[in-house]
N, C-alpha and C positions, 0 to 999 in steps of 0.2 A: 504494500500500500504506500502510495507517495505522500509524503510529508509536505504538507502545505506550506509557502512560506506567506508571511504576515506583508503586506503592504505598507511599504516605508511611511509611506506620509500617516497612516492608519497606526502605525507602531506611535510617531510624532507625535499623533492627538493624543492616543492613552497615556503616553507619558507626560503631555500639556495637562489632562484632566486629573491625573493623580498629584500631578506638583499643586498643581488649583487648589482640590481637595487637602493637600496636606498643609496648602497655607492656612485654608480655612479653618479646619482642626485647630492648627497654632494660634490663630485670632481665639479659638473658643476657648482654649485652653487658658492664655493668656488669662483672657477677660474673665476667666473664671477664679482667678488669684493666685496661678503658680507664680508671680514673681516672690521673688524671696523677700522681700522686703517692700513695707507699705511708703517708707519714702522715696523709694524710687516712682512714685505712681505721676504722672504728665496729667495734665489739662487737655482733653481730648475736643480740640479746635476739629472743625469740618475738614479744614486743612490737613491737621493732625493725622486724623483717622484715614484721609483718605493715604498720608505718607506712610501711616502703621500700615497698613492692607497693604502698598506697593512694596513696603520690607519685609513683611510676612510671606509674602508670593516669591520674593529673591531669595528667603531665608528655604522656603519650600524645595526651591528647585536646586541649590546651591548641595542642600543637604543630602538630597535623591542622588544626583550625581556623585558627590563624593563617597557614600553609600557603596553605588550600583561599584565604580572601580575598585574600592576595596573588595566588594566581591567577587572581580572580576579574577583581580588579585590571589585573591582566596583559594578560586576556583584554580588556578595553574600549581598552586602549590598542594591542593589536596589529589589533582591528575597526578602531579611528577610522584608523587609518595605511593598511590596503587602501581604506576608504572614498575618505580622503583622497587617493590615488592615481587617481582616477576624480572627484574634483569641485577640485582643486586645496585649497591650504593655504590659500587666502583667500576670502572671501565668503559669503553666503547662505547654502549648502549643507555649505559646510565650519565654519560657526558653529553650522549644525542638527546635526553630528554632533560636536560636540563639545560642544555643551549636554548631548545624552544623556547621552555619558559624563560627564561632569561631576553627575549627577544618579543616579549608578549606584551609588554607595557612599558611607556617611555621611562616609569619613574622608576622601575626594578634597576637598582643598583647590581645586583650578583646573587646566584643561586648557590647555593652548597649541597653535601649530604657530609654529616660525621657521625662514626662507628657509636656503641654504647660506651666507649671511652674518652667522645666526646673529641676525637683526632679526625681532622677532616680527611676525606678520603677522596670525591669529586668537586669539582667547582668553577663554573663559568659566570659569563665570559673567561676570555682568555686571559685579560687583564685580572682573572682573581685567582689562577691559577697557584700562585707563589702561595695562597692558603694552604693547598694539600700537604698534608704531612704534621699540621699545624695544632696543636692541644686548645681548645676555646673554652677550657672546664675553668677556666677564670672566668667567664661569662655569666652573669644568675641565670639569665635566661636560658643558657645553652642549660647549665645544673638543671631549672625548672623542666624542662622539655624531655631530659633523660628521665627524672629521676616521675611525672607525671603522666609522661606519653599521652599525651591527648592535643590539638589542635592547640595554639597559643599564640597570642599577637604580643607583642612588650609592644613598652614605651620607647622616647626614642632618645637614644645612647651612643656611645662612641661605637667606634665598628673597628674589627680588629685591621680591616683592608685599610681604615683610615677613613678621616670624616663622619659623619650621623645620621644614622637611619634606625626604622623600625624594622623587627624582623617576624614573618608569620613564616610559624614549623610546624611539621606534621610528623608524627611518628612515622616508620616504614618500618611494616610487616611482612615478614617473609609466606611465602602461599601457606606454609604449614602454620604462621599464625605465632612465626617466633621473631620476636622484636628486635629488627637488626640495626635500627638505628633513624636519624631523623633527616629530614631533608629541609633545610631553613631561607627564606628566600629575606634577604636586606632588600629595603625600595626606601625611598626619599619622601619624607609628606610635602616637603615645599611645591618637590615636583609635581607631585600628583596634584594639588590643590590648585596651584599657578592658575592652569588651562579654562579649569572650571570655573573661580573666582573673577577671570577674566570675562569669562562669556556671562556669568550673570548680575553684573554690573554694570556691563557696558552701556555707556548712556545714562547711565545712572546718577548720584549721588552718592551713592551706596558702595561702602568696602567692605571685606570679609578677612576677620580672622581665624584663627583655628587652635586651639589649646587641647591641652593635657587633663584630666579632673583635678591635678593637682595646680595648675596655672601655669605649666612651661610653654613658652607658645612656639607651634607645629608649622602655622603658616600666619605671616599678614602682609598685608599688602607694600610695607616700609620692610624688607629684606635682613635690616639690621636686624629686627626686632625677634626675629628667628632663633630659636635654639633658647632667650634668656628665659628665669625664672621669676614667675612674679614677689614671691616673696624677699627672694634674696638681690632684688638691685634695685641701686639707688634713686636710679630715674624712676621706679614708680611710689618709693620712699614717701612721698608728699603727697601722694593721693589718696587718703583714705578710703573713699570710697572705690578704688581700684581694688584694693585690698578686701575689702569689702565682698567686693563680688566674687572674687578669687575663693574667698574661705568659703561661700556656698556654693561652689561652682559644684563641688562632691556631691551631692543631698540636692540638686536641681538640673535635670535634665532638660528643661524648658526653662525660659523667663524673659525677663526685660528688665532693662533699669539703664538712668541715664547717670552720666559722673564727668567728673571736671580731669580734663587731660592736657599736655603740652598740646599746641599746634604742632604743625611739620616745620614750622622757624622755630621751633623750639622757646621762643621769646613770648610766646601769648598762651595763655590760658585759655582753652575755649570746653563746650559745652560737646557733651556728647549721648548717645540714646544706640541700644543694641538690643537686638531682638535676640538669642539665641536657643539650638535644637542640638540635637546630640546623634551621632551616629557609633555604628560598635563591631566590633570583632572578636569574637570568642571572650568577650567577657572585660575587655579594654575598652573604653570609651574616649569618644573625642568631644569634645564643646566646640559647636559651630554657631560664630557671630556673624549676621549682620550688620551695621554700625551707619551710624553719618550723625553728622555736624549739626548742630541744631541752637 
């Protein structure tokens, strides 16, 4: 029986009506009191509401998308793991299926596989090569993924190749169902969020950040602001209310609230308002903001 394929512009709408739907959701939600806090609450002008609804709808779609790639993400690293269960974690076969994936998404920095001793043993691209042979049991995450075997995203940390990224691993079983070891893919969040961030602002007013539950920030749209931590640096020192939001960011997977931040001259103090949603993988969550000037 032939497999139908869906009509691109048909694929377009369901995807236009589920972002729709999910802003509207966020509006109800919102309006129903998830924000954390009652002073962060705005004077709801006609203006207002109609700029809430236009950041709710970019907050919607921004989200879906970042979403959909991580799972896409997901999805190559849970393929290379059954593959790898059927050609072993080393050699010919098992470099051919992890080149693919390694070649599947712009923001995949390098694939691995290492034994239960946590010594890598495959790893593409080429340029990651110099890994094999290489112990990663200093790693928590590498620790977590042996000693837990089950699917896991970490946060995002130094990378033994050099530079930061997050890593999603999958266990790999061998066909008789004996645990030979894990296959770990590094990817880049700036990367991955960039593309996205872009296309749903564009035209806009509207920027988009990306954090940690703990407030390390993943993505914003100012480059520098990449990698710091909210708690521990000085530039957010003086803003209570950044602070603020930071410490509920854990215990609020939705919310709003507005707060007093630098400009980009860094010389003025201006007013700011963020709608935020949360997206997740295997049990890791990200805080997705929308934000503008107000």
């Amino acid at each position: 029986m032939k497999k139908e394929m869906m009509n691109p512009s048909l694929s377009r709408g369901m995807k236009t009506l589920s972002c729709l739907g999910l802003a509207i959701t966020l509006l109800l939600v919102l309006a129903a009191g998830c924000t954390h806090s009652e002073k962060y609450t705005v004077t709801e002008t006609p203006a207002l509401i109609t700029s809430n609804a236009e950041m709710a709808s970019a907050l919607a779609a921004v989200t879906a998308e970042i979403q959909e790639s991580l799972n896409d993400i997901d999805n190559q690293v849970s393929g290379a793991a059954t593959a790898l269960g059927k050609t072993g974690i080393s050699g010919p076969a098992a470099e051919a299926i992890l080149e693919r994936a390694a070649l599947s998404h712009p923001a995949i920095q390098d694939i691995i596989t290492y034994d239960t001793g946590g010594i890598v043993r495959a790893a593409e691209p080429g340029s990651a090569r110099d890994l094999v042979g290489r112990n990663l049991t200093g790693q928590e995450i590498v620790r977590k993924a042996l000693q837990e075997q089950r699917p896991l995203m970490s946060d995002l940390f130094s990378l033994s190749e050099g530079g930061a990224g997050a890593v999603i691993a999958y266990p790999v079983h061998a066909q008789d169902g004996t645990f030979i070891g894990v296959v770990s893919l590094a990817f880049s969040p700036p990367a991955l969020v960039t593309p996205i961030a872009g296309d749903a602002t564009s035209g806009t007013p509207f920027s988009v950040m990306v954090t940690e539950t703990g407030g390390r920030i993943l993505y914003d749209a100012d480059p520098a602001q990449v990698g710091k931590e909210t708690f521990n640096e000085t530039m957010f020192a003086g803003f209570p209310e950044i602070l603020d939001i930071a410490r509920n960011l854990p215990g609020n997977r939705t919310g709003h609230a507005t707060y007093s931040f630098s400009g980009s001259d860094s010389k003025n103090v201006i007013r700011k308002e963020a709608f935020w949603s949360t997206v997740s993988l295997h049990g890791t969550e990200w805080r997705v903001f929308v934000i503008r000037e107000i």
